[in-house]
N, C-alpha and C positions, 0 to 999 in steps of 0.2 A: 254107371259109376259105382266104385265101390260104396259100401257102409259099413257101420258097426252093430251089432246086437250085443247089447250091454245086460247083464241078469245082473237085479239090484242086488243089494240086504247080505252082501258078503265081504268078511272082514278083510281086511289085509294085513298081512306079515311079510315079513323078509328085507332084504336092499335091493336098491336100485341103486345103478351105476348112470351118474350124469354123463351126459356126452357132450362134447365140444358145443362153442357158442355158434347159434347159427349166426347171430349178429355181429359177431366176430368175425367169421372167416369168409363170408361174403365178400367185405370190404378188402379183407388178404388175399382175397383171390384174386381180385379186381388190380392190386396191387403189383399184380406179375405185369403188368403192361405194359410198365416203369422201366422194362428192362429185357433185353432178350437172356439173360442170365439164366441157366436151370433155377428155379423156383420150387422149394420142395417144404410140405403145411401138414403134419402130421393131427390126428385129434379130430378130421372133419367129421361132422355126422352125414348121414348117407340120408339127406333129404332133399324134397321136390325143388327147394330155391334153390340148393347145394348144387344138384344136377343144373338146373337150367341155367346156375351161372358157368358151368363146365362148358356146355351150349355156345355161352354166348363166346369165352374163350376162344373156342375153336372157330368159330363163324368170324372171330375177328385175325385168324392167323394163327394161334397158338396150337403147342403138342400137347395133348392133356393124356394123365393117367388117372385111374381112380380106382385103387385096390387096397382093402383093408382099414380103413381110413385114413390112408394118405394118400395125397394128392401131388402130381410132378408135373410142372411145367415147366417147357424148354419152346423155345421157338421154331418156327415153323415155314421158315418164309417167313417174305415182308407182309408186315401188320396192315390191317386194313382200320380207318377211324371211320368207319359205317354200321350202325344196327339193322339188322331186318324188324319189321314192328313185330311181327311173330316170335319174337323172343321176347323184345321188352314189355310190350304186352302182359306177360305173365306174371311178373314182381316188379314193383317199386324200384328197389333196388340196383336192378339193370341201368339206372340212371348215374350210378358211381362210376361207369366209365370214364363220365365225361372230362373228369380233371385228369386222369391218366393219359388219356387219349389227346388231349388238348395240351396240356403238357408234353407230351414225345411230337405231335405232327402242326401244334397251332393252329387246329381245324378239328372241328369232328361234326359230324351230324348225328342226335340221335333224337329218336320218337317222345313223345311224352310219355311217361313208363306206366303201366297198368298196377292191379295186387288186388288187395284187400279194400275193399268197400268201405273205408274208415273216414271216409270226406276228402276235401279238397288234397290236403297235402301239400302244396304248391312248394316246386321250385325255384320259386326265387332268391331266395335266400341263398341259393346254391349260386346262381347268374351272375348277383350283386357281388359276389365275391370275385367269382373268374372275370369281371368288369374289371374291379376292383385291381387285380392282376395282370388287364391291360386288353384281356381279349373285349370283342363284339358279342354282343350274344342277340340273334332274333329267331324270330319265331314263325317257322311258313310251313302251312298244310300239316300244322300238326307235329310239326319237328323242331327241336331246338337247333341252330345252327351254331357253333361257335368259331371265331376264328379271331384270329391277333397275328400284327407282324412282328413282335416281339413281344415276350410277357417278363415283365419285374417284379421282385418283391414286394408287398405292402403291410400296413394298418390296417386290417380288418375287424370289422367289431360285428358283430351276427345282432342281428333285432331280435329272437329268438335262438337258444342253445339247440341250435338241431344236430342231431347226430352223423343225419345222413351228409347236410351241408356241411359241418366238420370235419369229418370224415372224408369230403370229396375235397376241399381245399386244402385240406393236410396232404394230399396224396400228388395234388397240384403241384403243390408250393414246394414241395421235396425236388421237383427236378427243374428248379425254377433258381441258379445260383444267387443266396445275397439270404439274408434277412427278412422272415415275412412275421409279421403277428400277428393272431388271429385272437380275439376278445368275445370275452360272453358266449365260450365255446360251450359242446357237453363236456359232460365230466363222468362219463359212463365209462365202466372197465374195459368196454371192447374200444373207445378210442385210447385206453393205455393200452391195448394187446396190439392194434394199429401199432401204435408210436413204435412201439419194441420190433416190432416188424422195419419200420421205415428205419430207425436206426440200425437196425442189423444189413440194412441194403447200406446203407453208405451216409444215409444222411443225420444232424441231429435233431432230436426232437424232443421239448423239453418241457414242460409246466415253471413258470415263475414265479416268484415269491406274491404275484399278485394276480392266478389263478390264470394267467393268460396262456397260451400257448404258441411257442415261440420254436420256430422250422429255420435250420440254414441251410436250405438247398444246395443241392450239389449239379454239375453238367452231366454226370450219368451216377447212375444207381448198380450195382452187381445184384444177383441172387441172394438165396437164403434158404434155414433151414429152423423151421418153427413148429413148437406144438400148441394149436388154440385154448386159451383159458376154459373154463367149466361155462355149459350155457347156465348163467344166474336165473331164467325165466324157465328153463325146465325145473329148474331146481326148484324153486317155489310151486312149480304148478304142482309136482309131485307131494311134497310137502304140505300144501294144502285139501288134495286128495287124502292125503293118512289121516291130515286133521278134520274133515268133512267126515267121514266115514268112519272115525273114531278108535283107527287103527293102529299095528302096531311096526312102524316101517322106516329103517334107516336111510336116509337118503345119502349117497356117500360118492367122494368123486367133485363135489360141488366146494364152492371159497362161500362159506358164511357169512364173512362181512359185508359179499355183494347181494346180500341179504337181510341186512342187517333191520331194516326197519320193519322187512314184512314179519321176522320173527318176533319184533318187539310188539307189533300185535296181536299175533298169534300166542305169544304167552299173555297178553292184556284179556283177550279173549278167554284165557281160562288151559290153551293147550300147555300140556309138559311137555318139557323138551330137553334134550341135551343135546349140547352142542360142543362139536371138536374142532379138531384145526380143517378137517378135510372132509366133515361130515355132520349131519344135524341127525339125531335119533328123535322121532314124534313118538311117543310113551301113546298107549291107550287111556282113556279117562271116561268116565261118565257124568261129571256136573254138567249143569248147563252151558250152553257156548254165548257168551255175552257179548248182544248186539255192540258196534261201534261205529262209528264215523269217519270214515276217510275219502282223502283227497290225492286225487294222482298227481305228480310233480314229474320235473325234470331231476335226477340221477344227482344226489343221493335219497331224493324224497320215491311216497311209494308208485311204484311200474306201475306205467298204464298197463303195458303186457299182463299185468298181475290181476288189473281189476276184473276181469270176467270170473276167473278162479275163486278171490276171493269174494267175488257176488255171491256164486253157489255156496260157498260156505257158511257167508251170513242167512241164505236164506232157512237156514236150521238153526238159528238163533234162538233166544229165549228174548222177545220184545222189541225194537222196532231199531232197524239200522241203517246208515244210510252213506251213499256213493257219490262223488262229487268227480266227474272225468273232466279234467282240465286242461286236457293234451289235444285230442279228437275229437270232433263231431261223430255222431255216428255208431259210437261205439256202444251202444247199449242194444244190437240187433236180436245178444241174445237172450236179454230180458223176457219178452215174449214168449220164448220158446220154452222159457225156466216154469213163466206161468202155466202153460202147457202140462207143466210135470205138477202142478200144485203150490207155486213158490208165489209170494204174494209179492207185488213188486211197481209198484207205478213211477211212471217214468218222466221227467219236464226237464226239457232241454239239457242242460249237463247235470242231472240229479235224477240220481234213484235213490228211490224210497225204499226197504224192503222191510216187511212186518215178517218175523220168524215162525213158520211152522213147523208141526211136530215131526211131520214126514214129506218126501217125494213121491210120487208113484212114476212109474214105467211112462213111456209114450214113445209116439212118433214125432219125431223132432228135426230138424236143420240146421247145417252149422252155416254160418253166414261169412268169416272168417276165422282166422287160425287163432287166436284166443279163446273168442267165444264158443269155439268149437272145441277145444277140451275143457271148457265150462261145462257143456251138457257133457261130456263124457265122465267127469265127476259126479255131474248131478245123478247119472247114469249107474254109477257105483253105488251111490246114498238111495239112491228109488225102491221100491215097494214092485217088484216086477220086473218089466223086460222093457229096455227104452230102444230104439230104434233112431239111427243115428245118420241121414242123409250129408251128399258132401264132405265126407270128409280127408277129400284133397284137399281141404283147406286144413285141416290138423295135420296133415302128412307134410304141409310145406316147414313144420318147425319144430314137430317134434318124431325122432327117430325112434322106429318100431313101438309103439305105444301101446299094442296092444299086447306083444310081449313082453315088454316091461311088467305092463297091470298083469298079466295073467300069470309072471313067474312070483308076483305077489299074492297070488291067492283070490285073482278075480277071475270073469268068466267072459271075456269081449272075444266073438268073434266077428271078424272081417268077410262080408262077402257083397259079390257083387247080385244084383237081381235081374241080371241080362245074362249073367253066364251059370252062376250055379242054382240049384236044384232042392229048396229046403221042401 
């Protein structure tokens, strides 16, 4: 399996160009299912969940193209509402069929979806809704079974704002004619790049004066023609990179505001910054970087996605910081690995502690997931040497070309595999 070798102690200058949300166009893609209409999604970044949703596409029926970053689907023949587990397996994600799919056929079976190592996750919440909507939903040998002989509009209120389950009843309820509402949704930019989607197929989709989100289905959906918003969790991650390593590096291509709090730390912290309508510039600085206290939230509080990144950043603090993840269990794998590098950090159930050291040094390391794995690849940047960097298909699943990116900045990551080349 491939790796990184990361050579620390070296500055960064230049732009980077954000690329499409992976969290975004997942669920758009998902979205063709809705309808045999050419489907056409300009902006996709060319990543491992990207592909394996293209996969599942096709395995379920569809024509897929994938050149240049846009993506075309048209139909293929009659659709199939079956997953192989070898696909879903691979990402969480794969589990968005299910409202498309149940939606067009009143039936689908699919496996319980595999990913990231981040704890439970449960689907429920996704169930409760398509219940809700009228199907059965059980569960045998490991499979969700869904099915209904008719599905109606409803009152939906989610126990939790999940995105995925949002997400999946939003895409339901579109081809489900009549009025649904769904309450206590997310409120994350990729379910408005969604909406904009669903309503450019045919149906509407709207936010209420009382934060609800409110679908009027239609009996068929046509095609479409979209380019995905800026992924907001590259953008920070890169951003926090410049500001970790004390560099000098424009991040451009990205919406600010779906950043808005992680920057209002990052200036609290002490980083400069300038910020445009389509771009944030990290200014180089030398005071100390001043420890802080955060809490990961649901959208518009700060991304869990974020908290790995900005774990390694505080871990260069001046004085003692600390992490409260309130989303996931689990997510602290790459604590550990930071210690490894020298980062002081103890960890009790949802709280890390981090006391700030002066420096990183180099090591051998593990990415465990796709956060915490361009965590070390920053800490990687900031290190005293050479880090070695295992696993990292799991940074490959979210963020595009990353090692060209860092290195047309002025860093030195190269990629190889230790089964095929020859150092």
């Amino acid at each position: 399996m491939d790796r990184f070798l990361v050579e620390g102690g070296r500055k960064l200058k230049g732009t980077v160009q954000i690329s499409g949300s992976k969290n975004a166009c997942l669920p758009i893609l998902v979205a063709s299912l809705l309808t045999d209409d050419p489907f056409v999604l300009h902006r996709v970044p060319n990543l491992r969940d990207v592909r394996t949703t293209l996969k599942i596409l096709t395995a379920l029926g569809k024509q897929v193209s994938f050149q240049d970053g846009t993506v075309t689907i048209a139909a293929n023949g009659k659709l199939k509402n079956k997953l192989p587990y070898e696909l879903v397996k691979q990402m969480r994600a794969s589990f968005w069929v299910a409202g498309p799919l149940l939606a067009r056929f009143k039936a689908a079976e699919i496996p319980l979806p595999g990913g990231c190592a981040l704890g439970a996750r449960p689907v429920d919440i996704h169930l409760r809704g398509f219940e809700r909507l009228g199907a059965r939903c059980v569960m045998e040998k490991g499979n969700v079974l869904l099915s209904a002989k008719a599905l109606h509009p409803a009152k939906i209120t989610l126990r939790f704002p999940s995105v995925g389950a949002t997400q999946n009843l939003m895409m339901c309820a579109c081809l489900i004619p009549g009025e649904t509402i769904l309450e206590n949704v997310a409120k994350e930019p990729e379910i408005d790049d969604l909406a904009a989607v669903l309503s450019k197929m045919g149906a509407v989709v709207f936010a209420d004066g009382k934060g609800r989100l409110v679908i009027q289905g239609k009996s068929q959906l046509r095609g479409m023609e979209h380019t995905v918003v800026a992924d907001r969790i590259e953008s920070g991650s890169y951003m926090l990179a410049a500001a970790a390593t004390r560099s000098d590096v424009r991040v451009e291509g990205c919406v600010p505001e779906h950043n808005s709090i992680l920057l209002d730390y990052m200036e609290e912290a002490g980083v400069p910054l300038e910020i445009g309508p389509n771009y944030v510039h990290i200014k180089p600085y030398d005071t100390p970087i001043k420890p802080l206290r955060i809490k990961t939230a649901p959208y518009p509080g700060f991304a869990t996605d974020l908290q790995a990144p900005w774990m390694t950043f505080m871990t260069l603090a001046t004085g003692a910081a600390e992490v409260d993840e309130d989303i996931f269990e689990n997510r602290f794998m790459h604590a550990p690995e930071l210690v490894r590098m020298g980062a002081d950090i103890t960890t009790e159930k949802s709280i890390a502690r981090i006391n700030g050291v002066k420096s990183l040094s180099g090591a051998h390391v593990m990415a465990s997931d796709l956060r915490g794995g361009f965590a070390l690849l920053i800490a990687g940047l900031c290190a005293n040497g050479t880090t070695e960097i295992e696993r990292v298909y799991h940074i490959d699943r979210g963020y595009e070309n990353p090692e060209g990116k860092l290195n047309a900045l002025g860093a030195k990551v190269t990629r190889y595999n230790p089964d095929k080349d020859d150092f």
